[in-house]
C-alpha positions as CSV (number, residue, x, y, z in Angstrom):
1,X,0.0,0.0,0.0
2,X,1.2,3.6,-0.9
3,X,2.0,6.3,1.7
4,X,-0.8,8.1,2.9
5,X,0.7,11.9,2.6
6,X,-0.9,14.6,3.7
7,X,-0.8,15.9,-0.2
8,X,-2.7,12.5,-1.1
9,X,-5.3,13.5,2.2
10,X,-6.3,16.5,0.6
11,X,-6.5,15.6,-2.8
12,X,-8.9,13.2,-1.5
13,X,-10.9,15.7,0.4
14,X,-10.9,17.8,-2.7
15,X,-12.5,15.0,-4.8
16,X,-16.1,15.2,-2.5
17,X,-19.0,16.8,-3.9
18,X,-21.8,17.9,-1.7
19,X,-24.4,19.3,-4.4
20,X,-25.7,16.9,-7.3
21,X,-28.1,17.8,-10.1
22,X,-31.0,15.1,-9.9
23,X,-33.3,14.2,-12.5
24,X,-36.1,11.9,-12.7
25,X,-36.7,8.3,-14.7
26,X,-39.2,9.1,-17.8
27,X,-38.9,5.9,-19.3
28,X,-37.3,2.5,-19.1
29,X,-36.5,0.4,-22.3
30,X,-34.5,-2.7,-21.6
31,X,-31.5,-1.6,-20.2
32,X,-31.7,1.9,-20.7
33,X,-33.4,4.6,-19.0
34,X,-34.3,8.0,-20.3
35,X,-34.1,10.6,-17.5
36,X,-34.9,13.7,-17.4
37,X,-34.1,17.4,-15.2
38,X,-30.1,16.9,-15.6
39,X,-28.7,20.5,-16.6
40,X,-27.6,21.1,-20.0
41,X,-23.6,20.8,-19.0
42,X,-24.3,17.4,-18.9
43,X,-21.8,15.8,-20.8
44,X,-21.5,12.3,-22.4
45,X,-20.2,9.9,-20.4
46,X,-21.0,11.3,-16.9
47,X,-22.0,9.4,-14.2
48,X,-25.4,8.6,-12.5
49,X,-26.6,7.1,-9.6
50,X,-29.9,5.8,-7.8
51,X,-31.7,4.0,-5.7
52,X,-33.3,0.7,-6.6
53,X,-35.1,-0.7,-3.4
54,X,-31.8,-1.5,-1.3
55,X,-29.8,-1.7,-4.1
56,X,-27.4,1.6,-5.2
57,X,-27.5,1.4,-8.9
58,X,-24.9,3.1,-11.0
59,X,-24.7,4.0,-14.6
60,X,-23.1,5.9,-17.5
61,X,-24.6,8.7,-20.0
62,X,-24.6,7.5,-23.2
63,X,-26.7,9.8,-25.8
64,X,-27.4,13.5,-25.3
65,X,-31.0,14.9,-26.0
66,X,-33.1,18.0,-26.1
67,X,-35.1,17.2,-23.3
68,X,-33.4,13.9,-21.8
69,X,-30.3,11.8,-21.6
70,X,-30.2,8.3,-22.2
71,X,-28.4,5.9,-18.9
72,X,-26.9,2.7,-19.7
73,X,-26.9,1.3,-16.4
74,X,-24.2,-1.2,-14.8
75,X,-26.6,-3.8,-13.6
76,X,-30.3,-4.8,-13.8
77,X,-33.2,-2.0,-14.4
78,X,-35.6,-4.9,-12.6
79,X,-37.9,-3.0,-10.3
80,X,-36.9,0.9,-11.2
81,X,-39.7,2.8,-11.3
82,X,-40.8,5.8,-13.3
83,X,-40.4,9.2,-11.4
84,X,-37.4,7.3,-9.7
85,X,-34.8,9.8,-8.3
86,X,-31.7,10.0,-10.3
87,X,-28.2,11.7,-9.1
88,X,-25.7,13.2,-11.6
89,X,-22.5,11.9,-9.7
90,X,-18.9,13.5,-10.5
91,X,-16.6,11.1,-12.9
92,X,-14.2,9.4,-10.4
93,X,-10.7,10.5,-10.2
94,X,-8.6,8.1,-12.2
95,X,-5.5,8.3,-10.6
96,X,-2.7,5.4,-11.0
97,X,0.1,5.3,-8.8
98,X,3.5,3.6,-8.6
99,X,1.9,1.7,-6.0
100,X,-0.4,-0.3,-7.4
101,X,2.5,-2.6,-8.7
102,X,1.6,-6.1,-7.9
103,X,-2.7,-5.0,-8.0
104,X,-5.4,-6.0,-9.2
105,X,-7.7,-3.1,-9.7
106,X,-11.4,-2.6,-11.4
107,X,-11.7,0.4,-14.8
108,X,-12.7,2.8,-12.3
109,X,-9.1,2.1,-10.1
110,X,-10.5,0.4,-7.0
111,X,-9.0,-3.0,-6.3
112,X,-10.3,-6.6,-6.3
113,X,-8.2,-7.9,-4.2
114,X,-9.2,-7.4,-0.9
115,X,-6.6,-4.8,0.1
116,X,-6.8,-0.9,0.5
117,X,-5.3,0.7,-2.2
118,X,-4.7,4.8,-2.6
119,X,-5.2,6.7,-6.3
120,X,-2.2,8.8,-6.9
121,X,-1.9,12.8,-6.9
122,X,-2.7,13.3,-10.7
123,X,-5.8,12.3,-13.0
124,X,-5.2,10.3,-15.8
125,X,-8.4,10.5,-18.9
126,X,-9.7,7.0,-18.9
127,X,-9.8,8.4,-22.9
128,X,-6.4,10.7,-23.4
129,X,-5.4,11.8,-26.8
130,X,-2.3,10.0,-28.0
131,X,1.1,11.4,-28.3
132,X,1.2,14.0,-31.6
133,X,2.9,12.3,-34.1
134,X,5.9,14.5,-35.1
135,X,7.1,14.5,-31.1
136,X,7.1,10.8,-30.9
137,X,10.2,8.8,-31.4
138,X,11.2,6.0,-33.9
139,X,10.6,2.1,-32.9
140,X,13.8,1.6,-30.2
141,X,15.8,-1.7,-29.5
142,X,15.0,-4.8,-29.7
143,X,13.3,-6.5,-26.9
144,X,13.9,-9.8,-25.1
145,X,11.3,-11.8,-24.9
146,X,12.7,-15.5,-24.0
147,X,11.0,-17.2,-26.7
148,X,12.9,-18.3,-29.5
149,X,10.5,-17.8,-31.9
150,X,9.7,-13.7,-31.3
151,X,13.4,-13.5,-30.4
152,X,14.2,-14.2,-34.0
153,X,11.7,-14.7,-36.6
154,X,9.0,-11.7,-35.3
155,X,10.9,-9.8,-33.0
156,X,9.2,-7.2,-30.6
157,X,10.9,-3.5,-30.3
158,X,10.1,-0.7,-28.0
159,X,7.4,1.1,-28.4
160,X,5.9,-1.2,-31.3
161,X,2.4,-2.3,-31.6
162,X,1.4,-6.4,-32.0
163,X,-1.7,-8.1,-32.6
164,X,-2.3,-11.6,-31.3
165,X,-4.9,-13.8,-33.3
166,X,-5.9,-16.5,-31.4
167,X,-8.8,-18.9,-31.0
168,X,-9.8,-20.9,-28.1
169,X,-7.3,-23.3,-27.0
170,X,-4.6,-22.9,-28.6
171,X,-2.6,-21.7,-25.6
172,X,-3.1,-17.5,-26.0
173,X,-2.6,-16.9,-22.2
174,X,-0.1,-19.3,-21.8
175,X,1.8,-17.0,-24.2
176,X,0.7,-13.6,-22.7
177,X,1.7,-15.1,-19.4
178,X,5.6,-16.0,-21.1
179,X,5.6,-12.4,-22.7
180,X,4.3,-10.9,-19.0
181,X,7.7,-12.9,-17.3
182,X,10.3,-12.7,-20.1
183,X,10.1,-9.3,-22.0
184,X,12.3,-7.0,-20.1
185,X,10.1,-4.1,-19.6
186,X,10.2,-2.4,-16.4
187,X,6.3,-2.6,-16.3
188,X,3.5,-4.5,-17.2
189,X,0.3,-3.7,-17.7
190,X,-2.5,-6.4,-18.3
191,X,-5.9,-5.6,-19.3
192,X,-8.3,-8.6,-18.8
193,X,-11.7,-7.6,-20.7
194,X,-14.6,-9.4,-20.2
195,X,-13.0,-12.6,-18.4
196,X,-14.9,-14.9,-16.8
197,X,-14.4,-14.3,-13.3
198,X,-12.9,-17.4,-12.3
199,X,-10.3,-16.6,-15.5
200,X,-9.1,-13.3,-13.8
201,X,-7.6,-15.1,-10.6
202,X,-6.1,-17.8,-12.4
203,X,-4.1,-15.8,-14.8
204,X,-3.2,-13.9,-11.7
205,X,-2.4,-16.9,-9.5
206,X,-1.4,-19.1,-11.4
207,X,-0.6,-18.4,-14.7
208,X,1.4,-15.2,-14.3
209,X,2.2,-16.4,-10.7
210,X,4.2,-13.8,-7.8
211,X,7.2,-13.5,-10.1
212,X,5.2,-12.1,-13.0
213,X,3.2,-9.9,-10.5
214,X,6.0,-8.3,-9.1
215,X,6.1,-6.0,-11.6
216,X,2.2,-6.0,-13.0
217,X,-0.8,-4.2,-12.7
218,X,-3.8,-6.2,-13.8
219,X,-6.7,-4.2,-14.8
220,X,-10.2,-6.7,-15.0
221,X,-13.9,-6.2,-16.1
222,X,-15.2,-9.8,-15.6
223,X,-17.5,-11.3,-18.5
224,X,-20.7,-10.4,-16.2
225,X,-20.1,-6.8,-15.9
226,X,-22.2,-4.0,-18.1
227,X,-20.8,-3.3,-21.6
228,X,-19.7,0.4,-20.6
229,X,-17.3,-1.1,-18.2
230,X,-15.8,-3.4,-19.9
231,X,-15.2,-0.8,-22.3
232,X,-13.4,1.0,-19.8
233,X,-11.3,-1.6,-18.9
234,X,-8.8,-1.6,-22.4
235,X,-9.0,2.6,-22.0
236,X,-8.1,1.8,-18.2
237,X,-5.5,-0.2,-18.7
238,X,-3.9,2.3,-21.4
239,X,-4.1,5.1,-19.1
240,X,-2.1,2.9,-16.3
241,X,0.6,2.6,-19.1
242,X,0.6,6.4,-20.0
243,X,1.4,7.2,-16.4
244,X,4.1,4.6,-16.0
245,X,5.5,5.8,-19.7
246,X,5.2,9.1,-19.0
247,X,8.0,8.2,-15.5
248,X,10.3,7.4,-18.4
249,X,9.6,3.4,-18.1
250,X,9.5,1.0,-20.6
251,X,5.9,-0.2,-20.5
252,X,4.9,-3.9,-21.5
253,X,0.8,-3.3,-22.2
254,X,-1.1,-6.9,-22.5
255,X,-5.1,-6.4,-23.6
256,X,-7.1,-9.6,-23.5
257,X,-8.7,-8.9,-25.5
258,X,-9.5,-6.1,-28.3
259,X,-12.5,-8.3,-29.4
260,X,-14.4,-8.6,-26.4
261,X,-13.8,-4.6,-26.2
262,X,-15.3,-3.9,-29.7
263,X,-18.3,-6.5,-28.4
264,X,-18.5,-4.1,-25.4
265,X,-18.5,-1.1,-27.5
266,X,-21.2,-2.3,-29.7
267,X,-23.5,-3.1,-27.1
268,X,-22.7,0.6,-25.8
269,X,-23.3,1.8,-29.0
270,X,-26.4,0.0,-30.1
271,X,-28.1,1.0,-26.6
272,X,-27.4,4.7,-27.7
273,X,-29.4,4.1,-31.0
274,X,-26.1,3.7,-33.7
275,X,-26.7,1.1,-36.3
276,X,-24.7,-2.1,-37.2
277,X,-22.9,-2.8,-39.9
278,X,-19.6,-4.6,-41.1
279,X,-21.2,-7.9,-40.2
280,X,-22.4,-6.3,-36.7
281,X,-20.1,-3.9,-35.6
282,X,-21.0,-0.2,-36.3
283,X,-19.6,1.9,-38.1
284,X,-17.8,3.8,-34.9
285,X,-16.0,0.2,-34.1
286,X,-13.1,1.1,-36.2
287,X,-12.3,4.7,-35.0
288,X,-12.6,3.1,-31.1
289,X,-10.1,0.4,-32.5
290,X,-7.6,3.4,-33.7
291,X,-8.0,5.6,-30.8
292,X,-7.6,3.1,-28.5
293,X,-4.3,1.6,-30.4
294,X,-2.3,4.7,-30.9
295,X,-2.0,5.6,-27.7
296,X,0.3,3.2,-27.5
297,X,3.8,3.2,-29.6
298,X,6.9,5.3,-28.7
299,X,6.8,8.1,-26.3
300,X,8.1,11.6,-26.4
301,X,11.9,12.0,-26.2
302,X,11.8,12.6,-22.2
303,X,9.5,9.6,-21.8
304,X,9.3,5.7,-22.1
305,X,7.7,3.7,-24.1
306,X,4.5,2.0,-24.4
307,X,5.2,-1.8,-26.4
308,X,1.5,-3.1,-26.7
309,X,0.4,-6.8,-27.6
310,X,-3.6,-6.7,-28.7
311,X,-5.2,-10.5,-28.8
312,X,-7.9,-11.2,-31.1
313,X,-10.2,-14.0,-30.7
314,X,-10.6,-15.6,-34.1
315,X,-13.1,-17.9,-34.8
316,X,-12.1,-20.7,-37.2
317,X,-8.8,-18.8,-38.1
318,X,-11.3,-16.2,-39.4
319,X,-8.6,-13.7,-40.2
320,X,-10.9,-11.7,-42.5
321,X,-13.6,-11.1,-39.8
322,X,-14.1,-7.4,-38.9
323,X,-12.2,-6.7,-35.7
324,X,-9.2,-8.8,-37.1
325,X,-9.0,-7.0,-40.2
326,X,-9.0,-3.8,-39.2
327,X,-6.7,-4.8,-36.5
328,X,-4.4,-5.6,-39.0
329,X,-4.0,-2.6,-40.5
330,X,-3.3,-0.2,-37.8
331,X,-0.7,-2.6,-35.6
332,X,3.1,-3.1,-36.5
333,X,3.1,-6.5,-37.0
334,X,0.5,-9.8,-36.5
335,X,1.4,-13.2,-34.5
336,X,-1.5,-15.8,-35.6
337,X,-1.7,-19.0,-33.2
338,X,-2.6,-22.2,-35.0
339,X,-5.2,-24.7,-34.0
340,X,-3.6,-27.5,-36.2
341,X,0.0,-26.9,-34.7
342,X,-1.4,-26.7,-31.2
343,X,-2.8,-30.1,-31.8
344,X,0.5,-31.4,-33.1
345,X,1.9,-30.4,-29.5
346,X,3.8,-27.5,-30.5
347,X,3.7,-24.2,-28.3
348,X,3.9,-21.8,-28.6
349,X,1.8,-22.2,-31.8
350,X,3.0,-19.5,-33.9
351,X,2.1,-19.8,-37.8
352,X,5.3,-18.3,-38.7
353,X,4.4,-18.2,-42.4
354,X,1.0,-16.2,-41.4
355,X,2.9,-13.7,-39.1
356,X,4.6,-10.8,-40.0
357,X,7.2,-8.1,-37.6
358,X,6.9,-4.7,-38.9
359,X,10.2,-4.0,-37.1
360,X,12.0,-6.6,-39.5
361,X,14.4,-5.5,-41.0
362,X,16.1,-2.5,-39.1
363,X,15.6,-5.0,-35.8
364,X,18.1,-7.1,-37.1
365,X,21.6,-7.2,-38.5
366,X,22.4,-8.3,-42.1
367,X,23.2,-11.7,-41.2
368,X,20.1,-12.4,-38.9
369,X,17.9,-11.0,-41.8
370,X,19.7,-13.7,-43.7
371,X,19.3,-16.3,-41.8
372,X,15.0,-15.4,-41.2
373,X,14.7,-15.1,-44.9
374,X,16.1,-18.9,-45.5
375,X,14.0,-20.1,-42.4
376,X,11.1,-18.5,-44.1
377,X,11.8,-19.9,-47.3
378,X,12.6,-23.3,-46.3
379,X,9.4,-23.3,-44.0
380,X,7.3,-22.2,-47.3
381,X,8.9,-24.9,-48.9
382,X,7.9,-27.7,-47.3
383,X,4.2,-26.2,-46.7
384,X,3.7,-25.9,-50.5
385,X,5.4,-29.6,-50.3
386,X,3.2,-30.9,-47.6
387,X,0.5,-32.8,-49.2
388,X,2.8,-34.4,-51.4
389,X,5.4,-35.8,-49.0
390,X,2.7,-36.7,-46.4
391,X,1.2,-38.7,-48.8
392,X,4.6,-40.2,-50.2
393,X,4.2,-39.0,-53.8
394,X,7.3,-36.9,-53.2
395,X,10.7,-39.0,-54.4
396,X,13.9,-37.9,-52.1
397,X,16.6,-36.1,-55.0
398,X,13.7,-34.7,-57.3
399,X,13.9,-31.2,-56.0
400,X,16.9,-30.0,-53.6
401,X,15.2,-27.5,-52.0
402,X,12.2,-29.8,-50.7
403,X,14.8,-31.9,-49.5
404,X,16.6,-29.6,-47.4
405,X,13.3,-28.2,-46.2
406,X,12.4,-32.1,-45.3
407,X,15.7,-32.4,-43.8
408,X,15.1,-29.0,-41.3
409,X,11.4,-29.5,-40.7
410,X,12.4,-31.6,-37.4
411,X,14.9,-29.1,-36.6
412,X,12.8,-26.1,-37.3
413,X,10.2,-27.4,-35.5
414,X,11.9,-27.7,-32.2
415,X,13.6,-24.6,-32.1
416,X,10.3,-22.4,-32.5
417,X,9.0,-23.9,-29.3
418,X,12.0,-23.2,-27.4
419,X,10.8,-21.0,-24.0
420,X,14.0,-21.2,-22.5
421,X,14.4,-17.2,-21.6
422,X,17.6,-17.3,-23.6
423,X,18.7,-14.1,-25.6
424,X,18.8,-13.6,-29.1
425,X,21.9,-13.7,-29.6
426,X,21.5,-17.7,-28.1
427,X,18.5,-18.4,-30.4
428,X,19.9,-17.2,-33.8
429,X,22.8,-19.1,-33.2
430,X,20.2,-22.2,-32.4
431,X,18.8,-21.3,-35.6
432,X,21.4,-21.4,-37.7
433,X,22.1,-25.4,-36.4
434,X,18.6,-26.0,-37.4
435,X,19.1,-24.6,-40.8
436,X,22.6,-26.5,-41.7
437,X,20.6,-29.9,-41.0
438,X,19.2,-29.3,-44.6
439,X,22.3,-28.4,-46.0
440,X,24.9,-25.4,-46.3
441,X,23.5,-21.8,-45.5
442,X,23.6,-19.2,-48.3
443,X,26.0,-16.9,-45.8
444,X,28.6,-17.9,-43.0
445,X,29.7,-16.5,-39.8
446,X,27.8,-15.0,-36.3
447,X,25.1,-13.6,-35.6
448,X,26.2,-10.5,-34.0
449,X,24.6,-8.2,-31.2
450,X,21.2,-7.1,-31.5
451,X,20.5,-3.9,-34.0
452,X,18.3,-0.9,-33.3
453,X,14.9,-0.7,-35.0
């Protein structure tokens, strides 16, 4: 728990309102109410509250009107009356503080783990506007991330932007839970959106364990809560790694997941009378998707970074559905996870050939570019070979490149699910022994120290 200054004591005292503006319940339509009396400063997304019997029900402003506003409320309209009492409640202070290292905390900052935790001296906007872009730096150095794979076929940089496309069971948080322990970043921030509850305190227990939260602040909005929080759970979570960037760290931001926030949001948005389209999303989804995502990237020259990895759940290795696709194009780079390799028992299950780094190829040197390019090839080899060899049409000396591919395959394979928290350096070398099982390598010599993106 963080000191309790006499600074922190006041700006506490400060954030108490005696006087509220009330209005009254005209009309209740699912889970929206229309309420009118508010005065006309109300502004969209302001916060309301009332009493429901002996339940304190709260709620967010999501459409402006002449004569009314419309409420989405957090939980069940069951039983609210009309004429019911309705209080315009200030927005709570958003505040992250080095101290909530090692937290678990709701969108709105208070925790969920049982312990007392303060809000730091500042406000943070739940919705800031991202760094402009001719103060922001280039992509930095390469990071370490422990896994052979991201070491040295998709590497992460500072400050660059990844989307995760994932289904269901094909170990997705077993790899956010790797990235969370073995990218040196000085702090992570996880965003758990719309989790089942049960979910949250696993990852937190068990998957990322003490070591991983010893540097972590988890930010969850469980699958049960209303839309407009779990919205605010990814905008959260980004704020938590503005204020951390913004000490000059380098921030590691983890949000699980982008598609359960664009679900959220289109709930929000459908409640608020916008209609769908691109196969169910509205047409505000993408603009949410952008302004969430570059908010993250490099920081001004006095600042850190902000290194972001966005999971999508795909169905069926979808990658053309909506939020994958625009996804796509915003984000530096794309890992897809495989349900046929995860089957074959390799993890982590990274479709190299369907992945792509947008730091490649200022984040490595000559050589290592060399030496992904013949991986690459010599993987895309043997796919387009694939039917043909598993089905033993293929005859061993027809082609010399399908037989070095078939000699590496093995070789290939078991260096990509390496998770041995080695450095690059370590797993190029690794890959270069893979490669010469299939025969000489184009160039010769070390790989040498990692480059700058």
């Amino acid at each position: 728990m963080g000191r309790l200054t006499l600074e922190k004591v006041t700006r506490l005292i400060e954030d108490f309102t005696f006087q509220h503006a009330v209005g009254r319940v005209q009309q209740v339509s699912g889970g929206t109410l229309q309420v009118a009396g508010f005065p006309r400063s109300t502004r969209l997304g302001d916060r309301i509250s009332l009493q429901n019997g002996a339940e304190t029900l709260r709620g967010e402003i999501i459409r402006l009107q002449p004569d009314h506003v419309d409420v989405l409320v957090d939980g069940s309209v069951e039983g609210v009356a009309l004429n019911t009492r309705v209080i315009l409640v200030p927005r709570p202070r958003f505040a992250p503080d080095i101290s909530w290292i090692g937290r678990v905390v709701d969108p709105d900052g208070a925790p969920l783990d049982g312990r007392p935790l303060l809000p730091g001296l500042g406000r943070s906007a739940l919705q800031g506007r991202p760094n402009p872009p001719n103060q922001r730096r280039p992509l930095g150095e390469r990071l370490e991330t422990g896994l052979a794979a991201m070491n040295t076929m998709l590497p992460l940089v500072q400050g660059q932007r990844v989307g995760l496309f994932a289904g269901s069971g094909v170990g997705k948080s077993t790899l956010l839970a790797d990235l969370a322990r073995g990218v040196n970043a000085d702090v992570i921030v996880i965003a758990l959106v719309g989790e089942r509850g049960r979910e949250v305190r696993h990852f937190t227990e068990s998957v990322l364990g003490p070591e991983g939260m010893k540097r972590a602040v988890v930010i969850a909005a469980t699958s049960d809560a209303a839309p407009q929080v779990r919205r605010r759970c990814a905008w959260a979570a980004t704020a938590v790694a503005e204020f951390f960037r913004d000490q000059g760290l380098q921030v590691l931001l983890l949000c699980d997941s982008v598609t359960r926030f664009c679900e959220a949001h289109r709930e929000v948005a459908v409640a608020a009378g916008e209609e769908t389209s691109l196969r169910g999303f509205p047409p505000s989804t993408g603009s949410a998707i952008a302004a969430l995502c570059e908010r993250a990237g490099p920081g001004k020259e006095e600042s850190g970074d902000i290194t972001a990895i966005y999971t999508v759940l795909v169905a069926g290795s979808d990658m053309e559905e909506p939020v994958a696709d625009m996804l796509r194009g915003i984000l530096d780079g794309h890992i897809v996870l495989d349900r046929q390799i995860a089957e074959q028992g390799r993890f982590p299950a990274i479709d190299i050939l369907r992945s792509v780094s947008r730091a490649l190829p200022d984040a490595a040197t000559p050589l290592e570019n060399s030496l992904i390019l013949q991986a690459r090839r010599r993987m895309g080899t043997y796919d387009k070979a694939a039917l043909m060899i598993q089905a033993g049409l293929y005859e061993t000396g027809s082609d010399s490149s399908i037989d070095a591919a078939i000699k590496s395959q093995s070789a290939i394979e078991k260096f990509l699910a390496l998770r041995d928290g080695k450095p690059a350096q370590h797993h190029f070398a690794l890959l270069r022994q893979a490669l010469n099982t299939g025969g000489p390598n184009e160039e010769q010599g070390e790989p040498t120290r990692p480059a700058k993106a």
